[in-house]
KENUDO-588272 format. One record per residue (C-alpha): residue number from 1; x, y, z. Coordinates in Angstrom, 2 decimals, padded with zeros to 5 digits, m for minus. Example, Ala and Ser with C-alpha at 12.3 -4.5 7.8 and 13.67 -1.06 7.14 Angstrom:
<1; <012.30; m004.50; 007.80>>
<2; <013.67; m001.06; 007.14>>
! end
This chain:
<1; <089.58; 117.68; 100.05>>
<2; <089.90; 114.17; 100.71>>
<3; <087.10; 111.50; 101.50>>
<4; <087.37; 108.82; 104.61>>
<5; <085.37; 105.59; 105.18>>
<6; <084.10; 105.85; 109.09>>
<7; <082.05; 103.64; 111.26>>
<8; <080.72; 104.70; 115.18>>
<9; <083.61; 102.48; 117.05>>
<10; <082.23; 099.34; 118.92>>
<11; <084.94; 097.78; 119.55>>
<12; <088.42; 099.10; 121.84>>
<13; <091.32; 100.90; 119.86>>
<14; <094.55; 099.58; 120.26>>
<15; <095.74; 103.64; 121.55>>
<16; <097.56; 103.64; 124.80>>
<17; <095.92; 106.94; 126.51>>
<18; <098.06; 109.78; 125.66>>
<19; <100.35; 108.00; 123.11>>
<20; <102.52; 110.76; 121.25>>
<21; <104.50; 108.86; 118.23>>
<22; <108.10; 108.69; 118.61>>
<23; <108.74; 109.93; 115.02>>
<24; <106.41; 111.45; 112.31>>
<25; <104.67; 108.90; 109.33>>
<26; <101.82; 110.09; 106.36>>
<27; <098.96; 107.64; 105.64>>
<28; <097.18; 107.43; 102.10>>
<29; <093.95; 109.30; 101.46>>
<30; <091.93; 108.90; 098.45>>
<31; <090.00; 112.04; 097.01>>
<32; <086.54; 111.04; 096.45>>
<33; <084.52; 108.25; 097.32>>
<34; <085.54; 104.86; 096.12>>
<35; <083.86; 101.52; 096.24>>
<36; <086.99; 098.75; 095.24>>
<37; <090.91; 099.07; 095.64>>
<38; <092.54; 096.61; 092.73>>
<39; <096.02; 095.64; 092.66>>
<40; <096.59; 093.01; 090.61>>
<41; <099.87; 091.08; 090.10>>
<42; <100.45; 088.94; 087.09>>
<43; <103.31; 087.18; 086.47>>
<44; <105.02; 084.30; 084.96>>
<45; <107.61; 081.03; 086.08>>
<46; <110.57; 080.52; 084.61>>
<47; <113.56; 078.52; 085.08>>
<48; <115.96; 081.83; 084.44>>
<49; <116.03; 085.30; 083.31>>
<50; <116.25; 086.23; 079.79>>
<51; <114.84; 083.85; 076.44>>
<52; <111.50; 084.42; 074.19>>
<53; <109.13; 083.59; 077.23>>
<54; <110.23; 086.88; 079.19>>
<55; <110.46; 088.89; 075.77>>
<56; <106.84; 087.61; 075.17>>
<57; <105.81; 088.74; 078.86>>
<58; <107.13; 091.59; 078.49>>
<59; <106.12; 092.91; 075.17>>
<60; <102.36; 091.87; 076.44>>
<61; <103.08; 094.16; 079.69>>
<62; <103.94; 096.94; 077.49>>
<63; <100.96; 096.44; 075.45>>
<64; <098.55; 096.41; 078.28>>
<65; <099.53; 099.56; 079.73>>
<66; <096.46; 101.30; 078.68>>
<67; <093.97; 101.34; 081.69>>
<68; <096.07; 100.56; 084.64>>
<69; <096.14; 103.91; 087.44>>
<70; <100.09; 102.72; 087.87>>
<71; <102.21; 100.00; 087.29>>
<72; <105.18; 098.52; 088.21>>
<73; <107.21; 095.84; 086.96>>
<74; <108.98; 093.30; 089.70>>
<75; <111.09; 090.32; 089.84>>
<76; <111.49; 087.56; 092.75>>
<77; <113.15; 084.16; 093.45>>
<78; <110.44; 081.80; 092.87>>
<79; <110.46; 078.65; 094.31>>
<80; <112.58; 075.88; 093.53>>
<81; <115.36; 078.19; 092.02>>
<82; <112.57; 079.53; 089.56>>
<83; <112.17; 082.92; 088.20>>
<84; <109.00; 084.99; 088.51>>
<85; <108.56; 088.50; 086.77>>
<86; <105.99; 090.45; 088.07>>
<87; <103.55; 093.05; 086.84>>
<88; <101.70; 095.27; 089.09>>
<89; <098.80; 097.13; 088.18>>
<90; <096.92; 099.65; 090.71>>
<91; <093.03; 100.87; 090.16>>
<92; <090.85; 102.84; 092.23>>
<93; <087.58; 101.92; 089.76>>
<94; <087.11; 098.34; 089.59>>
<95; <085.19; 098.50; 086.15>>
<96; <087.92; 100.05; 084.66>>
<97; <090.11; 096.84; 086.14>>
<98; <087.47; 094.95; 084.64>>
<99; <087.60; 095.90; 081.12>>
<100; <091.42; 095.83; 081.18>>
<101; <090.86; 091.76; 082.37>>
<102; <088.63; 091.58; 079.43>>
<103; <090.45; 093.36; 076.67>>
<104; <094.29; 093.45; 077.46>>
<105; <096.60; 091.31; 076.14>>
<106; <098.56; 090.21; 079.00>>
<107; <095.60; 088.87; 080.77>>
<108; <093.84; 087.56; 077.32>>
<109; <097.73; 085.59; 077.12>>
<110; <096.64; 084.13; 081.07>>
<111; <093.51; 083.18; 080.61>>
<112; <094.32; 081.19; 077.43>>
<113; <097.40; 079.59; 078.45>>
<114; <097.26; 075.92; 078.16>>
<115; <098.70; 074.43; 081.19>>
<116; <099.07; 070.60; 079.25>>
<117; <101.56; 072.57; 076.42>>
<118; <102.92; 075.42; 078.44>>
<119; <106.61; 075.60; 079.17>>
<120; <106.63; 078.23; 082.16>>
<121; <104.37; 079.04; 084.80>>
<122; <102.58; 081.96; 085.26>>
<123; <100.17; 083.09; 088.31>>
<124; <097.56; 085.76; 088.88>>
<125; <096.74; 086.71; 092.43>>
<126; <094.19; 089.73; 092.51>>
<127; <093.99; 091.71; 095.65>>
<128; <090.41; 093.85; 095.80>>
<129; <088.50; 095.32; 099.05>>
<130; <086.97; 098.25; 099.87>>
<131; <088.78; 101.02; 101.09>>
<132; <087.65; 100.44; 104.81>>
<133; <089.59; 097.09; 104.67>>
<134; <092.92; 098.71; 103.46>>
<135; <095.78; 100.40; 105.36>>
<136; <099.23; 102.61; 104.80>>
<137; <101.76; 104.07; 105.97>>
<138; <105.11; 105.93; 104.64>>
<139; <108.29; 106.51; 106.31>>
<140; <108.54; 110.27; 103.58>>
<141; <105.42; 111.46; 102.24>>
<142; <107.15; 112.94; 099.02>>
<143; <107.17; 109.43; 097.02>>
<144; <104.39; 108.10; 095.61>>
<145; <104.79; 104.19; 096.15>>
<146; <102.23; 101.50; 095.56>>
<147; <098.53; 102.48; 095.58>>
<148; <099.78; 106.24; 095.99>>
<149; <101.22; 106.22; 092.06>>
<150; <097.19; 106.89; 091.33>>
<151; <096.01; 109.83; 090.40>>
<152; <093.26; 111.12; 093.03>>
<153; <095.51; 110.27; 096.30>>
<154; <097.36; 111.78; 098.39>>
<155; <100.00; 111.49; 101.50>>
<156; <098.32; 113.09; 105.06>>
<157; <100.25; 113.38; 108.28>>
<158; <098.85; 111.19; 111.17>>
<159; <099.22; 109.79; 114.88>>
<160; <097.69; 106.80; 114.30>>
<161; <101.72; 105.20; 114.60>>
<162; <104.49; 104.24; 116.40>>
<163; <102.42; 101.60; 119.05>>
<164; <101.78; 097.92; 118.10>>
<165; <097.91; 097.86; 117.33>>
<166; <098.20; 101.31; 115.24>>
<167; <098.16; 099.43; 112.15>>
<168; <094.76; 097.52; 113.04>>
<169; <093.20; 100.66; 114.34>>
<170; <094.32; 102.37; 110.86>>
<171; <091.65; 100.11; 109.02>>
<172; <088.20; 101.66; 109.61>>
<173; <086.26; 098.31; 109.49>>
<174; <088.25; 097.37; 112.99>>
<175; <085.76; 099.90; 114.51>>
<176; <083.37; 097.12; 114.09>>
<177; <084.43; 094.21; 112.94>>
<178; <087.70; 092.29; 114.92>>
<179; <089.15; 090.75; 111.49>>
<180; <089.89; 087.41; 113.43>>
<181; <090.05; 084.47; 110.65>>
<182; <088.69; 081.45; 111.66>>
<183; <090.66; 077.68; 112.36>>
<184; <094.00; 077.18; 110.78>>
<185; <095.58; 076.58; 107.47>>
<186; <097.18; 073.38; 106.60>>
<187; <100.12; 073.21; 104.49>>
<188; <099.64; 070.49; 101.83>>
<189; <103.01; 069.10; 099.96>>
<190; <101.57; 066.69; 097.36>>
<191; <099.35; 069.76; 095.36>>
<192; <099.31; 068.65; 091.79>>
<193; <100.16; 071.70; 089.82>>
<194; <101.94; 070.81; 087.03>>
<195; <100.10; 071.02; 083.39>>
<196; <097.22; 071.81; 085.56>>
<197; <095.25; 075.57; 085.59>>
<198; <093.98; 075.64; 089.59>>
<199; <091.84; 078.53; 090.85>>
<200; <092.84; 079.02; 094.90>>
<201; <089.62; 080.54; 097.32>>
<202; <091.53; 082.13; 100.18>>
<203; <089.76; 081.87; 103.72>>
<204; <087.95; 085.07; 104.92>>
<205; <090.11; 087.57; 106.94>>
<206; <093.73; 086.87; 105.21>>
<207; <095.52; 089.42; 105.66>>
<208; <098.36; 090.92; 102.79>>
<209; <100.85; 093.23; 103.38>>
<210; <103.14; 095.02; 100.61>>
<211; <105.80; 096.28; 102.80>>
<212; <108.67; 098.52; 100.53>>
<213; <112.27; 099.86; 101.23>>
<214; <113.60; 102.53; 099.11>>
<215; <117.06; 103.40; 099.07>>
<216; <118.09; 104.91; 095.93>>
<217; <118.82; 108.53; 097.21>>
<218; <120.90; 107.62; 100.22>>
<219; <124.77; 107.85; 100.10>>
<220; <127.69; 107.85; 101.88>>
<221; <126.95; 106.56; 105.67>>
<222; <122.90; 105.93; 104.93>>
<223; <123.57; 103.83; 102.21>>
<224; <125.95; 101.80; 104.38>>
<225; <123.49; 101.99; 107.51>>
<226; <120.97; 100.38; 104.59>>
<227; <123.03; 097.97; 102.65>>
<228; <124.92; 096.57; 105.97>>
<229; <122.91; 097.10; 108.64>>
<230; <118.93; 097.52; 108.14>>
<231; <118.59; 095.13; 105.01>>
<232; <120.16; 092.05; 106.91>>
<233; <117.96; 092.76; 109.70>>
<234; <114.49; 092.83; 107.13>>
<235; <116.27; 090.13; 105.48>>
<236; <116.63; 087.97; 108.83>>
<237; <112.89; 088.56; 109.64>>
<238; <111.75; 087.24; 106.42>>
<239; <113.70; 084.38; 107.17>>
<240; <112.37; 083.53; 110.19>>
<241; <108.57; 084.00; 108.78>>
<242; <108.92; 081.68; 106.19>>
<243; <110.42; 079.21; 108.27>>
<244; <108.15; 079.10; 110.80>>
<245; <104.88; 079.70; 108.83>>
<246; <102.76; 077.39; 111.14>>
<247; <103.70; 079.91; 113.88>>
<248; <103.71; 082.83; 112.45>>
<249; <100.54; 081.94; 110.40>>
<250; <102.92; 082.84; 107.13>>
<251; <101.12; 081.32; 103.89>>
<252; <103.12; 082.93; 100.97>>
<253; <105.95; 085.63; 101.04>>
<254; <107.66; 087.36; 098.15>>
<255; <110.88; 089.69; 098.03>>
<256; <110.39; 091.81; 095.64>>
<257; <112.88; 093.69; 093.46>>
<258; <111.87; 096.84; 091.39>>
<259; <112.76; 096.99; 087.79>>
<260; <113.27; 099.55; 085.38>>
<261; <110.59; 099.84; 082.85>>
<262; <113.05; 100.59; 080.23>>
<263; <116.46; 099.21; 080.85>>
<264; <114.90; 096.26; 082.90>>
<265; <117.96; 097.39; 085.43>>
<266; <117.36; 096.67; 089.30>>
<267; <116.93; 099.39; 091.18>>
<268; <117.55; 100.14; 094.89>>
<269; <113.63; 099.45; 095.60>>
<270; <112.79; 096.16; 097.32>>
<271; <109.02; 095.30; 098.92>>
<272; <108.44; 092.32; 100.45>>
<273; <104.66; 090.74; 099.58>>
<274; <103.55; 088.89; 101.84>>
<275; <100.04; 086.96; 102.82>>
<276; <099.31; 086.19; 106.40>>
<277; <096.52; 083.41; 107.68>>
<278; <094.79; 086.55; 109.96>>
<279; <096.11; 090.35; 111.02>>
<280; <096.48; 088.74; 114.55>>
<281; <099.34; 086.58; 114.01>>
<282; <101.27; 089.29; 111.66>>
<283; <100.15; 091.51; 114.60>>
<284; <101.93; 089.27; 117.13>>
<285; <105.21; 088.73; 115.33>>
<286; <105.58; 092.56; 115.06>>
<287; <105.01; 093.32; 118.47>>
<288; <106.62; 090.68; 120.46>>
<289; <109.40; 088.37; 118.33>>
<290; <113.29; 089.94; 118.31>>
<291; <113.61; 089.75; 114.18>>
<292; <110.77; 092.57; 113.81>>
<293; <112.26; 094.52; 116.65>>
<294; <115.08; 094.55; 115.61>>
<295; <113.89; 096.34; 112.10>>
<296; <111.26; 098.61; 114.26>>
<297; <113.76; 099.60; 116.31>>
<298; <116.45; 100.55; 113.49>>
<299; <114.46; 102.33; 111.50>>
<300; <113.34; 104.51; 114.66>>
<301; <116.58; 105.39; 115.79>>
<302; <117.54; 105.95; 112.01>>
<303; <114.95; 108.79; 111.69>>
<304; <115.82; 110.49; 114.98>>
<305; <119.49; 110.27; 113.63>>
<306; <119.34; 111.80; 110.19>>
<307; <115.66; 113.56; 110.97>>
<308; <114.34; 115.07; 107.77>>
<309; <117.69; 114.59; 106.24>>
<310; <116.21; 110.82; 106.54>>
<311; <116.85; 109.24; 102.58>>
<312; <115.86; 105.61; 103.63>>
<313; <112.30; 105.26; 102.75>>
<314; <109.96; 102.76; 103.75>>
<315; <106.27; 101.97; 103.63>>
<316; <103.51; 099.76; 103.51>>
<317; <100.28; 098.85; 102.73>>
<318; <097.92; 096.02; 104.38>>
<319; <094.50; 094.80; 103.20>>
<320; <092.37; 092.30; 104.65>>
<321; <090.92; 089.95; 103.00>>
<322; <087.26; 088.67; 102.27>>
<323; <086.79; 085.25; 100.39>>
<324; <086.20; 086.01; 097.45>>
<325; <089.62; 086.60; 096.42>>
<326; <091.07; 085.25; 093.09>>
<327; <094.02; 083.36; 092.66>>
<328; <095.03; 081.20; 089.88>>
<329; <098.35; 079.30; 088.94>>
<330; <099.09; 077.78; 085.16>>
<331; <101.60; 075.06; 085.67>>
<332; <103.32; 076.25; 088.53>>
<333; <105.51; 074.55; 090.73>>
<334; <103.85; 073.58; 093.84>>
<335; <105.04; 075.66; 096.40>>
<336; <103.61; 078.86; 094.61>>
<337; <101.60; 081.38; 096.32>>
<338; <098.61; 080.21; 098.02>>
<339; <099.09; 077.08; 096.77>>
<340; <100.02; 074.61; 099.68>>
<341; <097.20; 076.37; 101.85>>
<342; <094.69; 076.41; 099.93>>
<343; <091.36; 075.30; 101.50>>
<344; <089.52; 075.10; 098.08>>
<345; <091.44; 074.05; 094.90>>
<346; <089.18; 074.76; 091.81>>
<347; <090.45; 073.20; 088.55>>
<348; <089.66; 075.23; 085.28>>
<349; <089.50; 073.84; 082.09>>
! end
């Protein structure tokens, strides 16, 4: 059994008549009804790996692992040369998520750092909608990767793929609702962050994708089609969006690398995070500018090549938006997350 969200359709799908997809993807289905989706990343700043401010982080992480659905732990190239560890925490019942804010020790530790005496950074964006503003789709149904690690999910085939639109028409709300975001965002260069605590309101409509490439099966000529050939192309897209975020509507975006829980080791698991001004102007750098094509078209051919034999995952997930999102940054450098866009900046004592 599984349970859908579905509204009469108002408004046009995106389905060219007759459109059979070119090769076969699984979207994620929840079991039973569910009002909130939660993933919440919490991390912190620092100006390398390793010392007693990542041991701390860490040995908080492990200690809140009671109550999270899954987690993962992450690390990325923060701005200005900075570290950021990451930890990832999926729920499908948002009082549960609620009770973990209120009682675990890694977000107690947030909440009462003191951005005048703190030495790192540390940020907390929390991504929550209901499931009829939330998309997916998986290259391999057989790994369970972001909001799939919870229990009560699953992976079904579908059509609803391989034409630019499909992802929009894979969100039920777009029956009714056209997600468009309203004005522009303005980048701002002068935020005062530092020794400050600042709470960001995103604008209605943003739209955040978690997009992930696994490679830690392939060998032999996959891993080389990977490493040399598919990463540079993912890796020249993400280039190009956060270097033209004014075009591409690009507000914040994150390359991800998957730790080891134990050994802290990398592993062959990258997902780029990445938080878009409206769906329409991700929408139109997929369809239309050579860097996405380039990765579309790869990972196409790359499945009709190896066919099931296929050991290149990749995936993603999308949600959209509404206001009331929560971000907040402790002493961060200015450039973090939402940061230079944000409409409203809310400082907390």
């Amino acid at each position: 059994m599984s349970w859908t969200v579905s509204y009469p359709r108002v408004l046009p799908e995106r389905r060219p008549p007759g459109h059979e997809p070119r090769a076969p993807r699984w979207t994620l289905v929840l079991d039973a009804p569910t009002s909130l989706l939660t993933a919440d990343y919490l991390a912190v700043q620092l100006p390398e790996r390793g010392g007693p401010a990542e041991e701390e982080f860490l040995a908080l992480a492990r200690a809140s692992a009671d109550g999270p659905e899954s987690t993962e732990l992450l690390v990325a190239t923060g701005p200005e040369g900075t570290v950021e560890l990451v930890h990832l925490a999926y729920w499908k019942d948002p009082t549960a998520h609620e009770r973990w804010l209120h009682d675990a020790p890694l977000p107690t530790w947030f909440d009462r750092l003191d951005p005048a005496t703190a030495t790192i950074g540390a940020w907390h964006e929390v991504l929550q909608v209901h499931p009829d503003r939330f998309e997916t789709i998986y290259s391999d149904p057989r790994w369970p990767f972001g909001f799939a690690g919870c229990r009560g999910t699953s992976r079904e085939p579908m059509t609803t793929n391989g034409y630019f639109g499909a992802a929009r028409d894979r969100f039920p709300v777009s029956a009714i609702d056209p997600l468009e975001a309203v004005g522009k965002q303005v980048r701002r260069t002068d935020v005062p962050s530092r020794g400050r605590r600042l709470r960001v309101e995103c604008s209605h409509d943003t739209a955040v994708i978690r997009s992930g490439q696994f490679w830690e099966p392939a060998e032999g000529e996959q891993l080389v089609d990977y490493e040399h050939n598919l990463q540079s192309k993912l890796l020249t897209g993400m280039d190009h969006l956060r270097e033209h975020p004014t075009d591409t509507g690009t507000l914040s975006l994150r390359i991800l690398t998957s730790l080891d829980p134990a050994s802290l080791a990398p592993r062959r698991e990258t997902s780029v995070l990445g938080y878009f001004h409206a769906l329409g102007e991700l929408e139109e750098w997929a369809a239309s500018h050579h860097t996405h094509l380039a990765i579309y078209e790869h990972a196409i051919e790359a499945k009709r090549h190896w066919g099931d034999a296929r050991s290149v995952v990749t995936w993603h997930e999308v949600v959209v938006l509404p206001r009331s999102a929560r971000f907040e940054y402790v002493n961060c450098v200015p450039t973090t997350g939402l940061l230079p866009f944000a409409p409203t900046l809310l400082t907390l004592p």
